[in-house]
C-alpha positions in Angstrom: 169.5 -136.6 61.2 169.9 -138.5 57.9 168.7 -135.8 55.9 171.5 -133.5 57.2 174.2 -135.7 56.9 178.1 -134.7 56.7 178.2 -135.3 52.2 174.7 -133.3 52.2 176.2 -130.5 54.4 179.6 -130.8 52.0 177.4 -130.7 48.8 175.1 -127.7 50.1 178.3 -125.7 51.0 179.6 -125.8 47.9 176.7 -124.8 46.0 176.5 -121.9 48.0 173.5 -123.7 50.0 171.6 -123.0 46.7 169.6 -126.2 47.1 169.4 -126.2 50.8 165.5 -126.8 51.9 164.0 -124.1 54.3 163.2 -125.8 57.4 159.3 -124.3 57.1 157.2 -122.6 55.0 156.9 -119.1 54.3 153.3 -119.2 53.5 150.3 -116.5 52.2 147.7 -116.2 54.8 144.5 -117.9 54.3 141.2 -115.8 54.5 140.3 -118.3 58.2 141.6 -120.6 59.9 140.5 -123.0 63.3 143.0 -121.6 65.5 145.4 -118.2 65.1 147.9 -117.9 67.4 149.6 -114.4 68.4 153.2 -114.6 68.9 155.6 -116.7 66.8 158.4 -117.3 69.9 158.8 -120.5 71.9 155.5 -120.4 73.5 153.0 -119.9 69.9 154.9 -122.5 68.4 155.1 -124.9 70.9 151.1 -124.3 71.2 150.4 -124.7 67.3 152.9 -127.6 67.6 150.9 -129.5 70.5 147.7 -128.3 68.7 148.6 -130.3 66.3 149.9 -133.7 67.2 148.5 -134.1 70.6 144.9 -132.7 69.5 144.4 -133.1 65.6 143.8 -129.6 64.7 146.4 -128.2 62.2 144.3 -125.7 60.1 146.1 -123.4 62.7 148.7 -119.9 62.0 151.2 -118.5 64.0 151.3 -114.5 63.3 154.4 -113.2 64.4 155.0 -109.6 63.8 158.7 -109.8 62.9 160.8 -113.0 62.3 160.7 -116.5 64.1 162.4 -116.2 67.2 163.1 -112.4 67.3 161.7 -111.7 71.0 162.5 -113.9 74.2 162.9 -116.7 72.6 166.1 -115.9 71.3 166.8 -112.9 74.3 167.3 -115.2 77.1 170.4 -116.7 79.4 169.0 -120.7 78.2 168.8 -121.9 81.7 165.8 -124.7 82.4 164.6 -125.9 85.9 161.7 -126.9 87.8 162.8 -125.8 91.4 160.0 -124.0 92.8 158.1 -124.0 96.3 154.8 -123.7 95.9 153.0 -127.4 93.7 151.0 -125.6 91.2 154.4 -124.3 90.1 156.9 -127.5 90.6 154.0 -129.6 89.1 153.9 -127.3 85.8 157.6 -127.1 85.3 158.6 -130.6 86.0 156.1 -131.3 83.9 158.1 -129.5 81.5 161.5 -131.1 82.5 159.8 -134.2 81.3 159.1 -132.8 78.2 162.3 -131.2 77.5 163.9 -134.2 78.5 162.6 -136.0 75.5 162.1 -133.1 73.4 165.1 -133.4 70.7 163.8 -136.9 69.9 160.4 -135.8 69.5 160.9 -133.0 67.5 163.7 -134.8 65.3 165.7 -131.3 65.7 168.5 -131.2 68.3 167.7 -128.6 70.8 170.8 -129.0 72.6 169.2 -129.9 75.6 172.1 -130.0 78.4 171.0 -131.5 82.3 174.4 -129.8 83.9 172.2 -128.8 86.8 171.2 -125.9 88.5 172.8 -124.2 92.0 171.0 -121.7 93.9 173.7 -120.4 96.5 173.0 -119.6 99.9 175.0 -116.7 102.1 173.0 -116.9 105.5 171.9 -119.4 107.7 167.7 -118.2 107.3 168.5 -118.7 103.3 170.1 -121.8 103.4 166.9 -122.6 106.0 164.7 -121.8 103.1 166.4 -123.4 100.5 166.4 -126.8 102.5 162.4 -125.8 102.6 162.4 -125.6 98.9 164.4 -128.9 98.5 162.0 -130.6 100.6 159.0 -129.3 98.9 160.3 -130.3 95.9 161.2 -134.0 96.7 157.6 -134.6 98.3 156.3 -134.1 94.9 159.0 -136.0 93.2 161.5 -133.1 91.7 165.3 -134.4 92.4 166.9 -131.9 95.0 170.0 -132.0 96.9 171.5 -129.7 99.4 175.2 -128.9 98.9 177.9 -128.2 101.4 180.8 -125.7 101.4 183.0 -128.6 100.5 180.9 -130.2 97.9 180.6 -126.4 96.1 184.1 -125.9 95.8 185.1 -129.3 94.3 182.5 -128.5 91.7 183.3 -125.2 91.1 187.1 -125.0 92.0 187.0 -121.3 90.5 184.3 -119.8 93.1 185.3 -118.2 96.0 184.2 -119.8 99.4 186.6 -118.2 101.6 185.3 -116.5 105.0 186.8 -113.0 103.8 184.3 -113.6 100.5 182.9 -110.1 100.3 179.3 -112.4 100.8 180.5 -115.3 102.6 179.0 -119.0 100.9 177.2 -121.2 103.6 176.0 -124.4 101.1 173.2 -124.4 98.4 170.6 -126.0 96.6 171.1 -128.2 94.0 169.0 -129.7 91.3 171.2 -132.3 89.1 168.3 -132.9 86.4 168.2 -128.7 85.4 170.6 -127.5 82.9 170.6 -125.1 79.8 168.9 -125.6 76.2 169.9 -124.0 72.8 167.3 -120.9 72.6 167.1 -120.8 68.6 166.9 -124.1 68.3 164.1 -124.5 70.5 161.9 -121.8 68.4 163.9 -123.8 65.0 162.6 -127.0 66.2 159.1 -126.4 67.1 158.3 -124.3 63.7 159.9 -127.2 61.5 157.3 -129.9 64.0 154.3 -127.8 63.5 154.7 -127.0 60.0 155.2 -130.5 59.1 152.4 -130.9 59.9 150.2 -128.5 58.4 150.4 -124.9 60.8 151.1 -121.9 58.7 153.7 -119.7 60.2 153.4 -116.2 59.2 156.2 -114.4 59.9 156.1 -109.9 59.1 152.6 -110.8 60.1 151.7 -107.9 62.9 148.6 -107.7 64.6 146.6 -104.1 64.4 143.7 -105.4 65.7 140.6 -108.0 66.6 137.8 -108.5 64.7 134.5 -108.9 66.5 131.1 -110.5 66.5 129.6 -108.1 69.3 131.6 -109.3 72.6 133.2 -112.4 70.4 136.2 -112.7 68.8 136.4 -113.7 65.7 140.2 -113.2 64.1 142.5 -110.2 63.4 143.8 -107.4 61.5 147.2 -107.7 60.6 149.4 -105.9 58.2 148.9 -108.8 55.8 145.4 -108.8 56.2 142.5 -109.7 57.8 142.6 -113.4 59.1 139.1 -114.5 60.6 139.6 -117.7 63.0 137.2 -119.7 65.2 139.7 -119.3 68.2 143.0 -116.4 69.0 145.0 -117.2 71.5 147.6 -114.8 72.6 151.0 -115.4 73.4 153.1 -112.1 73.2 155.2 -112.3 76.0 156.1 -108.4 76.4 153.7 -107.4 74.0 151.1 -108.5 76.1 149.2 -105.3 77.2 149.9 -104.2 73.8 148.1 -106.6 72.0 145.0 -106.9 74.6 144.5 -103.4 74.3 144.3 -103.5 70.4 141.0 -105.8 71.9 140.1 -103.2 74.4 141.5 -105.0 77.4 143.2 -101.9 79.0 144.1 -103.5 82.6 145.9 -106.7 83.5 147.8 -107.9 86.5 151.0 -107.8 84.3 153.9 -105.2 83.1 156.3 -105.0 80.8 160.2 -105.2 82.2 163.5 -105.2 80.6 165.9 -108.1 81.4 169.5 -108.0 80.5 171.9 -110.8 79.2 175.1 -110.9 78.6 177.8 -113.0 76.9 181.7 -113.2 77.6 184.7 -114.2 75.4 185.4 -118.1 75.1 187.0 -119.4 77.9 188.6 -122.8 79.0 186.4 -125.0 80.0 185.9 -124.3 84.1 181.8 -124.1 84.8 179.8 -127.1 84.1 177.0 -126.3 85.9 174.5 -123.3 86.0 174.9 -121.1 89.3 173.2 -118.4 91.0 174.0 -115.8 93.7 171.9 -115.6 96.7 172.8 -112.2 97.8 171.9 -110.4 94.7 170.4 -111.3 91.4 172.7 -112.9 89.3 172.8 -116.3 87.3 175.6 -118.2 84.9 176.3 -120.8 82.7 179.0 -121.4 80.3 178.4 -122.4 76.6 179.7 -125.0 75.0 181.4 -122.6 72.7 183.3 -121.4 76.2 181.6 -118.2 76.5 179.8 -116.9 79.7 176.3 -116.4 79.8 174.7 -114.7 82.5 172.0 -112.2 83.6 171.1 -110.5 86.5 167.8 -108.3 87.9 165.3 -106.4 86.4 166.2 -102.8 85.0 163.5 -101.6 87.3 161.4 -99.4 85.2 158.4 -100.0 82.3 159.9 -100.5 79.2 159.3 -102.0 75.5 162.8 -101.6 74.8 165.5 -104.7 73.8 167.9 -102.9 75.4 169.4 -102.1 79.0 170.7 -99.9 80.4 174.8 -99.2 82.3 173.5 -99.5 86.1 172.5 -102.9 85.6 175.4 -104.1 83.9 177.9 -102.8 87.0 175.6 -104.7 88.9 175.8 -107.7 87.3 179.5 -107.3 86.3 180.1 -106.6 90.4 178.4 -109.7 91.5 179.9 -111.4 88.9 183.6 -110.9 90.2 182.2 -111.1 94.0 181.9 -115.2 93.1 184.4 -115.5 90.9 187.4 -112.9 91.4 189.5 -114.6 88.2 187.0 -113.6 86.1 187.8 -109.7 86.4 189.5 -109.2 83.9 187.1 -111.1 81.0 185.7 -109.1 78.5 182.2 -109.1 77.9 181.3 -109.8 74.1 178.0 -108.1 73.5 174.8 -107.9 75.7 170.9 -107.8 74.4 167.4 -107.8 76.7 163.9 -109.8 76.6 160.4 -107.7 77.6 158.7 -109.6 80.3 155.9 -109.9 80.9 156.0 -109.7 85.1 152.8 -111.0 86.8 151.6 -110.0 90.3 152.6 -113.0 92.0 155.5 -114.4 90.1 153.4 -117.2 88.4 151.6 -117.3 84.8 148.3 -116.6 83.3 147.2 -119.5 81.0 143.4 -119.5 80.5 140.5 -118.9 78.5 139.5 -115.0 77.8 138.8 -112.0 78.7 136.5 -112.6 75.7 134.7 -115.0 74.0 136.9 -116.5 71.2 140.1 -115.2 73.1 142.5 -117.2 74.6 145.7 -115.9 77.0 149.2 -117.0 77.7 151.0 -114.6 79.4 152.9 -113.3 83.1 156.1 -115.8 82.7 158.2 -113.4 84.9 161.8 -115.1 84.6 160.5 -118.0 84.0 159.6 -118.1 79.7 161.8 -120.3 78.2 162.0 -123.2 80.8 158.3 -123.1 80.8 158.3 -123.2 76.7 156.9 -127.0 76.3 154.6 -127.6 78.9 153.3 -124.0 78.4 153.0 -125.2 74.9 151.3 -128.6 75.9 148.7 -127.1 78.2 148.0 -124.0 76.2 147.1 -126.5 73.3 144.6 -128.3 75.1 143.2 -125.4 76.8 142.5 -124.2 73.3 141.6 -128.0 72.1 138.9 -128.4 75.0 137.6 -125.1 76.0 139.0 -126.1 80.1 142.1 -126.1 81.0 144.5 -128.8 82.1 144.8 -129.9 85.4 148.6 -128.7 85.2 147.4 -125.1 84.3 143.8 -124.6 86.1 144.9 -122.6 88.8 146.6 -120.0 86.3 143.7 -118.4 86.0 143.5 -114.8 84.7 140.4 -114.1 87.7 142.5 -115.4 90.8 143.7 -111.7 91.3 140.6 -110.4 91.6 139.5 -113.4 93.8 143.0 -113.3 95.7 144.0 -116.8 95.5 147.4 -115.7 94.3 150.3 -118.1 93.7 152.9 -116.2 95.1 156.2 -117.6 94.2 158.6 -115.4 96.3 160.6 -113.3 94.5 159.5 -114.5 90.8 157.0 -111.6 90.5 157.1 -108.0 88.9 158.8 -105.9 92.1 161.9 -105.6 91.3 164.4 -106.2 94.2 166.2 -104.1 96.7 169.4 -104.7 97.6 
């Protein structure tokens, strides 16, 4: 970007950045606004973002109860993909694929937006059966797919260990060239700087401690800077979900809060330029361009608020790790840090209107937050915009528990796996 060019970023450093320009606002709250939006991570800012250019309405705040980017957002192993099985699902996130695939040119803000593909592996003959199942599923609606051979894993991965004394022997996998990985930070960086360009007010230190109300009707919040009154609040805690609906008095809903653990290694050569995951357990990895390993693993399996794990997950993780790739034993692990998920019933997402008038909810992204970030964004906006949802979004309704038209993406939801 011209404005950030190499004499600019000379002249700043020496100055001690003293006349660097903040890349938004650190506004006072006004007394009302159209539109607040609870939760100032990837998926409020993408929402006051698409609020704003796609629909017109910019008299809109983000509330955020600590700073930008400081739950999932930034707590997350980067990877994006749209290769689900069931179409409400693969029509959402390739939707989103779309939109990330043009997303640093419409934001002006590189998000670092990297299609190095995704590999699911497969270790039995009924997985690889199912995986094939996905694959077709997702080329009927138009999502690239491609089943990968023993052969074909190995020359990409010359590391990986496809051997038939493999502790969990490899049998092919399922490959989707167009996935990849995304900088986290710069996703949340790029969507505050859109939507306060054009007029949102972010609010950062900004907790909410409770709704005001117009009988059943919603009419803005409490917040430790205030009382806010909007027309519309849509919520879109992640984690903080339940929390936040109960300040509202919504004490039940077909979500919890789990702990899930990344990690990051020490810089390595270059040797994994893909993302891959392990079919026998729960385990995922990418490398950064920096040449460190990122990678998670499964749930911690217990209700928790906490950014932090806990040791049993970590072996875990650390065991399936080496079970792949048995060079990698002796890396060190840098640091690790955990997102609070918000786990649905069925492994798919709310996104709807209510449980009260005014009120507006985002929530149940299981693993699946940050690849969802812009088209949850996009259809949360005109949810908001039009009082009905979009066609991409109008079977995530909050009610289809209680009707049981569930979406159940296998696996995806809030029981944790046995293995």
């Amino acid at each position: 970007m011209a404005e950030y060019s190499a004499l600019s970023l000379l002249r700043n450093a020496l100055s001690g950045n003293k006349d660097w320009k903040p890349a938004w606002r650190k506004p006072a709250p006004k007394a009302s606004y159209d539109v607040v939006i609870i939760g100032g991570g990837g998926h409020g800012l993408a929402t006051a973002y698409y609020l704003a250019k796609e629909h017109g309405i910019t008299n809109v705040a983000v509330v955020e109860k600590g700073y930008l980017g400081s739950g999932n957002v930034g707590r997350n192993t980067t990877a994006v993909r749209s290769n689900y099985l069931l179409p409400p699902n693969t029509r959402f996130y390739e939707h989103s694929m779309k939109l990330w695939e043009n997303l640093s040119h419409d934001l002006n803000y590189n998000v670092m937006f990297s299609q190095r593909g995704v590999l699911n592996l497969a270790h039995t003959p009924a997985q690889f059966d199912d995986y094939a199942r996905r694959g077709n599923s997702m080329r009927h609606q138009g999502v690239d797919a491609e089943l990968m051979s023993i052969a074909e894993i190995k020359r990409l991965m010359p590391a990986i260990d496809v051997s038939a004394s493999a502790r969990f022997p490899i049998l092919g996998g399922l490959m989707q060239p167009r996935a990849g990985t995304a900088r986290h930070d710069a996703v949340a960086w790029g969507y505050a700087r859109g939507a306060d360009r054009r007029g949102v007010d972010i609010l950062e230190n900004c907790e909410v401690t409770g709704f005001l109300r117009d009988g059943d009707r919603v009419t803005g919040v409490v917040t430790t800077r205030g009382e806010i009154r909007a027309k519309k609040v849509a919520v879109a805690a992640a984690g903080s979900t339940g929390r936040v609906m109960q300040l509202a008095g919504i004490d039940r809903l077909p979500i919890e809060s789990h702990v899930l653990q990344a990690f990051v290694s020490e810089s390595l050569k270059p040797f994994l330029d893909t993302v891959v995951t392990f079919g026998m357990g729960h385990f995922y990895m990418g490398q950064s361009d920096k040449g460190g390993l990122i990678y998670g693993g499964d749930l911690d399996g217990y209700n928790s608020y906490a950014q932090r794990g806990n040791l049993p997950i970590v072996e875990e993780v650390m065991a399936e790790m080496v079970a792949l790739f048995p060079s990698l034993a002796s890396v060190r692990m840098l640091r690790s840090w955990a997102g609070v998920c918000d786990m649905s019933m069925d492994g798919s997402p709310i996104i709807t209107a209510g449980p009260l008038p005014g009120m507006y909810l985002n929530c149940g992204w299981c693993y699946g937050g940050f690849k969802a970030t812009p088209a949850s964004g996009f259809c949360f906006a005109h949810t908001i915009a039009r009082d009905e949802p979009h066609e991409l979004n109008a079977a995530f309704t909050l009610d289809r528990f209680h009707r049981g038209t569930v979406i159940d993406e296998k696996g995806q939801g809030a029981t944790p796996r046995l293995h």
